[in-house]
Backbone as CSV, one residue per row, in Angstrom:
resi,resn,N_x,N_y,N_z,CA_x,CA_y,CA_z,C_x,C_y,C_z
1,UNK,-33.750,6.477,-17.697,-34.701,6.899,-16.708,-36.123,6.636,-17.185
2,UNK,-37.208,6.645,-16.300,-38.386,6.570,-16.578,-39.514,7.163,-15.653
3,UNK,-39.255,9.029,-15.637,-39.801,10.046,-15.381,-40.755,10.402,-16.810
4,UNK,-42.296,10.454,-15.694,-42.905,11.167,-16.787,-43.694,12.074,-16.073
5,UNK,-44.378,12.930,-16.397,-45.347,14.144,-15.718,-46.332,14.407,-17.456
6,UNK,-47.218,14.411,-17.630,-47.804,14.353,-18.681,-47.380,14.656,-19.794
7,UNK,-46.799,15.607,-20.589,-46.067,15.179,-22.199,-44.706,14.998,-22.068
8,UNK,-44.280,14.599,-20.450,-42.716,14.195,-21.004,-42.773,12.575,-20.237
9,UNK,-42.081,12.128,-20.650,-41.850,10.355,-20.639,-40.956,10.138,-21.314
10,UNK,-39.637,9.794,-20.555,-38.585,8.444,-21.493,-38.738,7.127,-20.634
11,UNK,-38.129,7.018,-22.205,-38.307,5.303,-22.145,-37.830,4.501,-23.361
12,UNK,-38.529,3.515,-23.832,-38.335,3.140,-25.339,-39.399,3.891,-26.291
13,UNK,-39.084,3.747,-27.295,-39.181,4.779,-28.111,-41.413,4.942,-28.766
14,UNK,-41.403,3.071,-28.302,-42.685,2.850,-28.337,-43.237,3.772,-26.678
15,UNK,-42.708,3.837,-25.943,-43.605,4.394,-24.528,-43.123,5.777,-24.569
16,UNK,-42.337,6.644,-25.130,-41.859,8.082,-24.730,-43.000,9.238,-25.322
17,UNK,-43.302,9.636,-24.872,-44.266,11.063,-25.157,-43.087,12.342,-25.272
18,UNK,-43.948,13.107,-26.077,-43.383,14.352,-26.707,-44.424,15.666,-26.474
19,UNK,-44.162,16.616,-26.529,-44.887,17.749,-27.253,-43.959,18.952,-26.955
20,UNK,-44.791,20.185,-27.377,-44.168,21.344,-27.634,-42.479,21.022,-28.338
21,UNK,-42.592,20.375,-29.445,-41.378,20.132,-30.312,-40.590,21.468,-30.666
22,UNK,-39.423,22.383,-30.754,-39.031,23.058,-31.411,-38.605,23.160,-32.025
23,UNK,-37.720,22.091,-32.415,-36.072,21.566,-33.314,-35.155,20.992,-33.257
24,UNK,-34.887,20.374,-33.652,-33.846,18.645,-34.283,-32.866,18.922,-34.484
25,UNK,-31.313,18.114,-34.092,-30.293,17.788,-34.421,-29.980,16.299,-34.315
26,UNK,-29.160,16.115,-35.577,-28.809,14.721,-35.300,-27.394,14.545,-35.215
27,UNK,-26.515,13.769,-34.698,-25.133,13.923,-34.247,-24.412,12.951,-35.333
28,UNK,-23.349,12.414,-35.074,-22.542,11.802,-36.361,-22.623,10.076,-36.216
29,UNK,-23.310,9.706,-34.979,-23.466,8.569,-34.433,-24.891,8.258,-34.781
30,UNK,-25.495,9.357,-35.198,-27.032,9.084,-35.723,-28.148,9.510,-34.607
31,UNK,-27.760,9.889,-33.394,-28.505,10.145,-32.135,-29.524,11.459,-32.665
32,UNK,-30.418,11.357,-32.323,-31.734,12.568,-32.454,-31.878,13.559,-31.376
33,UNK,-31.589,14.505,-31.073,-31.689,15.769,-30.528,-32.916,16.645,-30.760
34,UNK,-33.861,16.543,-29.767,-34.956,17.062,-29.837,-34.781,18.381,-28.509
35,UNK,-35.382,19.284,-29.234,-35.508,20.666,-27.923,-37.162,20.450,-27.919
36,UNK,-37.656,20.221,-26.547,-39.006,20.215,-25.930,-38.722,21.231,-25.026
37,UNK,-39.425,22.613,-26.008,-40.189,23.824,-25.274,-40.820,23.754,-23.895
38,UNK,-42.136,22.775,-24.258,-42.650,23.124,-23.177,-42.128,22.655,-22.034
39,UNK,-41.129,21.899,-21.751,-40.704,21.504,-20.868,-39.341,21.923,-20.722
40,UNK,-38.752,22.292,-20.880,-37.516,23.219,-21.053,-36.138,22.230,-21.011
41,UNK,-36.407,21.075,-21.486,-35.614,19.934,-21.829,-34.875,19.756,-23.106
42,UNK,-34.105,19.153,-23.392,-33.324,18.725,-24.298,-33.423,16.805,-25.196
43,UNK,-33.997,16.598,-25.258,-34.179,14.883,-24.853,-33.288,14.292,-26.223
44,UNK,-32.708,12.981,-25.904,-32.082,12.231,-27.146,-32.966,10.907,-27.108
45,UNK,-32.715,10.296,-28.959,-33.521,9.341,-29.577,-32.575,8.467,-30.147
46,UNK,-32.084,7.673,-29.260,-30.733,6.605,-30.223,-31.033,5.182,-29.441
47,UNK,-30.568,4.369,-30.380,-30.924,2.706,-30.122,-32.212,2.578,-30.136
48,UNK,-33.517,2.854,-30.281,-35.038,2.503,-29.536,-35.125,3.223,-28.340
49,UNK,-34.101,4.232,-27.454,-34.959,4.829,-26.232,-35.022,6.597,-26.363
50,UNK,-35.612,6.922,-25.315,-35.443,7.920,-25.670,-34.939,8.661,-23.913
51,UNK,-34.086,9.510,-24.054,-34.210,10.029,-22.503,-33.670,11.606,-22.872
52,UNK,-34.194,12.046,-21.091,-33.899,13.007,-21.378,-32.058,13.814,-20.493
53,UNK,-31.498,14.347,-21.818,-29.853,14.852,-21.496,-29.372,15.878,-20.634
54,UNK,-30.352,17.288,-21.096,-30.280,18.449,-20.615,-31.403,19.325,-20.369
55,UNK,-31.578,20.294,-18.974,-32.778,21.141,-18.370,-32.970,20.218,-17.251
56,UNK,-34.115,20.526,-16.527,-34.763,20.291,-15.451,-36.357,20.118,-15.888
57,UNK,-37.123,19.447,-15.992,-38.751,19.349,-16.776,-39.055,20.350,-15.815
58,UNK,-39.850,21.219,-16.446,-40.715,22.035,-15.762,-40.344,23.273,-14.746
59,UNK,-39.045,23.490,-14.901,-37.881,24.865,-14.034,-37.548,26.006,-14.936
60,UNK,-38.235,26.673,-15.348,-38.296,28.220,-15.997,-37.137,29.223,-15.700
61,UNK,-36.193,28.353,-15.740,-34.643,28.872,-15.736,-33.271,28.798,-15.782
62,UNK,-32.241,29.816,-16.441,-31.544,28.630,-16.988,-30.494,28.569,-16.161
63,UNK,-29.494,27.765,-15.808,-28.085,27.268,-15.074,-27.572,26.435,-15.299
64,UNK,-26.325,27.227,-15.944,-25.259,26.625,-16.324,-24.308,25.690,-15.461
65,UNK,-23.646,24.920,-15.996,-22.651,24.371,-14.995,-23.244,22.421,-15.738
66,UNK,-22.409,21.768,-14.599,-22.728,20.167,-14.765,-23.946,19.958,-14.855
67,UNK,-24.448,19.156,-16.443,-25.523,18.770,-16.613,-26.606,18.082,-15.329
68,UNK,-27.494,17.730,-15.078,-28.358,18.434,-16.399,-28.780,20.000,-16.536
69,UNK,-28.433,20.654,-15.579,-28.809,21.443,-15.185,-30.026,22.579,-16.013
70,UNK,-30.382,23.599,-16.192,-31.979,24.361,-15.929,-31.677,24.925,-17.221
71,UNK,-32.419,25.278,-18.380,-32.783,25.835,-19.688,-34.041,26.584,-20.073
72,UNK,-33.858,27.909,-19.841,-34.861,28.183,-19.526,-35.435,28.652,-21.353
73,UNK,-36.631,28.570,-21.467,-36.688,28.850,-23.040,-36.454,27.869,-24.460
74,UNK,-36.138,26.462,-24.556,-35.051,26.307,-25.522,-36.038,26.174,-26.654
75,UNK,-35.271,26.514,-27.865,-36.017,27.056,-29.074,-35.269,25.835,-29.850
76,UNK,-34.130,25.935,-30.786,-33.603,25.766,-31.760,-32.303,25.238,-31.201
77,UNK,-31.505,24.062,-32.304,-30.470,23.095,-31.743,-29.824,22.996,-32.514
78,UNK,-28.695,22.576,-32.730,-27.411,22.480,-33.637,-26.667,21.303,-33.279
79,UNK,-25.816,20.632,-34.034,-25.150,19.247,-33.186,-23.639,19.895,-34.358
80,UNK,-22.899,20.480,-33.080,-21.197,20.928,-33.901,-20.317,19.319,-34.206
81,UNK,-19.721,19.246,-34.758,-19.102,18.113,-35.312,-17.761,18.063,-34.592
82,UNK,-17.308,19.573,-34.905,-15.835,19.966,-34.827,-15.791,19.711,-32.820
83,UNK,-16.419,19.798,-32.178,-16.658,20.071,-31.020,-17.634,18.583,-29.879
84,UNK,-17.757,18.078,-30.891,-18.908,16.836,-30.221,-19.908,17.797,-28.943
85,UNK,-20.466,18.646,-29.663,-21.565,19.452,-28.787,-22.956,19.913,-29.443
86,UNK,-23.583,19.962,-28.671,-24.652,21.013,-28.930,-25.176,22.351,-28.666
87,UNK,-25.542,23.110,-29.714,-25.574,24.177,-29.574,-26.984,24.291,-29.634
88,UNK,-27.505,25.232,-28.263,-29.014,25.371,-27.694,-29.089,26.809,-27.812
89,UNK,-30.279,27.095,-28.457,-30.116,28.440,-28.570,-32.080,28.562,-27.741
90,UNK,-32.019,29.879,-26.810,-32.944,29.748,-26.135,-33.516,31.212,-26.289
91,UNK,-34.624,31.559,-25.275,-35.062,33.341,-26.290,-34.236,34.430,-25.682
92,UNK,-33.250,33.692,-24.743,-32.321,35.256,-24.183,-30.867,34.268,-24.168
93,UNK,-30.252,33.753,-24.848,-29.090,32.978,-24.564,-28.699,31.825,-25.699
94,UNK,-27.352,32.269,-26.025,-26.762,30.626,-26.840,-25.899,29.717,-26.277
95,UNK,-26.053,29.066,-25.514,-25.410,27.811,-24.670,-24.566,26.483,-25.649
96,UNK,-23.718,26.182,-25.148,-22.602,24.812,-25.870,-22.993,23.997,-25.118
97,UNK,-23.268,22.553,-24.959,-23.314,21.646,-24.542,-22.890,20.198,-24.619
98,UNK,-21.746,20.257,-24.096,-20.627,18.973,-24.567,-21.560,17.661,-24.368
99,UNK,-21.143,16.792,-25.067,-21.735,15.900,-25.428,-20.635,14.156,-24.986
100,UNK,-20.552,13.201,-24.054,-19.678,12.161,-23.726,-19.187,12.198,-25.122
């Protein structure tokens, strides 16, 4: 995709903007797992692009169900091995997030 609204942008890795960083996972394939706070997104960094996996940019709430769906809060990230998931931990909630 190539949605941006001012600090979020995917794309290749030279055009993607970032901010409000919280915390990194990297998976067993080498993929980068970034939680962007301020935007209540999830975004991945593999091959040169970057896009974004999980949340809604800019929806201050969370809902569960078929990606991508809403994260409200996300703080801190985990990449389970045993599980091919991620674990999102947000300021009222710890969410799993299967991973293809």
């Amino acid at each position: 995709g190539s949605e941006s609204k001012g600090d979020l942008k995917d794309g290749t890795t030279a055009e993607a903007l970032f901010s409000g960083i919280k915390g990194l996972a990297v998976d067993s394939n080498g993929a980068i797992y970034v939680v962007q706070q301020s935007d209540s997104v999830i975004r991945r960094i593999y091959n040169g692009n970057v896009d974004t996996i999980a949340g809604t940019p800019w929806i201050d709430e969370t809902q569960i169900g078929p990606g991508p769906g809403k994260i409200f809060d996300p703080r801190e990230i985990a990449y389970d091995a045993a599980s091919n998931s991620l674990i999102i931990m947000t300021g009222n909630a710890i969410l799993r997030a299967q991973l293809p």
